[in-house]
Phi, psi and omega in degrees: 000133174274195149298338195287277166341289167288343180289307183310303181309330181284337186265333187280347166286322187274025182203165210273177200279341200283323190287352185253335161293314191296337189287291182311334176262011175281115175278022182225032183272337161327292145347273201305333188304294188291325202267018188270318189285009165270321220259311177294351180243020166083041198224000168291186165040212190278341147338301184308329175280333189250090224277337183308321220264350180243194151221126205283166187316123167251096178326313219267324175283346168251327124030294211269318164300321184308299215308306164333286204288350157302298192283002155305301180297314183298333187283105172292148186288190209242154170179155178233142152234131166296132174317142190048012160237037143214165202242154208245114198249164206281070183205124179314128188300001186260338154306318192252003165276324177288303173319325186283318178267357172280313191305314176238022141238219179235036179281156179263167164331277194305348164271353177273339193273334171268001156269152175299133190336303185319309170268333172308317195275026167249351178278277191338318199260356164258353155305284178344276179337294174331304190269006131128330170325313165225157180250141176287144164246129152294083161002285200269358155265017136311309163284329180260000156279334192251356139329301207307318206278346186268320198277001166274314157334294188313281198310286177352310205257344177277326175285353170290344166262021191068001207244355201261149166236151188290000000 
């Protein structure tokens, strides 16, 4: 990923959904690009002369807060589903998360388009529950099972290498 990238990803985060397609169909977003990333890096106006005022960008530490708040965002509640009490549909799931929620809460199209993931899927998959579709899992004891389960493994593989103590 360039600078190029994250600047864009970042301007396409920071708007809203209808304002971030009209940005991406814009032929002057090269235009919009540099000059928000002069106005983000303090580098407009009588600033731009004076470069001591700023400091430059280090790409590989904000490269790493996007990814952070990607992975923030993307993380979804813990949940099962049992055989046979959902059905598997031919559709990108972020279609069938809108759909779900235009349907059973009172949200519009654009508001839905405009929250964070994080929470449509935490309405979605407790809509689900409500109705019986999924059981809620706790995350992190789901994680101290596949710990427990890698140092066993871990143990495992070392007495097969002769190297294990019981």
């Amino acid at each position: 990923m360039s600078i190029g990238d994250l600047a864009l990803a970042c301007l396409v985060c920071a708007n809203t959904y209808e304002d971030g397609k009209l940005l991406l169909d814009d032929a002057d977003l090269g235009k919009q690009l540099y000059r928000w990333g002069l106005r983000s890096t303090n580098q407009h106006g009588w600033r731009g002369w004076c470069p001591w005022l700023y400091k430059p960008i280090e790409v590989e530490k904000k490269l790493e807060l996007f990814m952070e708040y990607l992975r923030y965002h993307m993380e979804v509640p813990g949940y099962s589903v049992e055989e046979g009490k959902g059905k598997p549909i031919d559709a990108p799931a972020w279609q069938v998360v809108r759909v779900v929620l235009l349907s059973k809460t009172n949200l519009t199209d654009a508001e839905i388009m405009d929250r964070p993931y994080r929470l449509c899927m935490a309405d979605f998959i407790t809509l689900r529950a409500i109705e019986g579709q999924v059981d809620l899992v706790d995350n992190a004891e789901i994680e101290q099972a596949q710990r427990m389960a890698n140092e066993f493994a871990a143990r495992l593989n070392a007495k097969g290498n002769g190297n294990g103590d019981s």
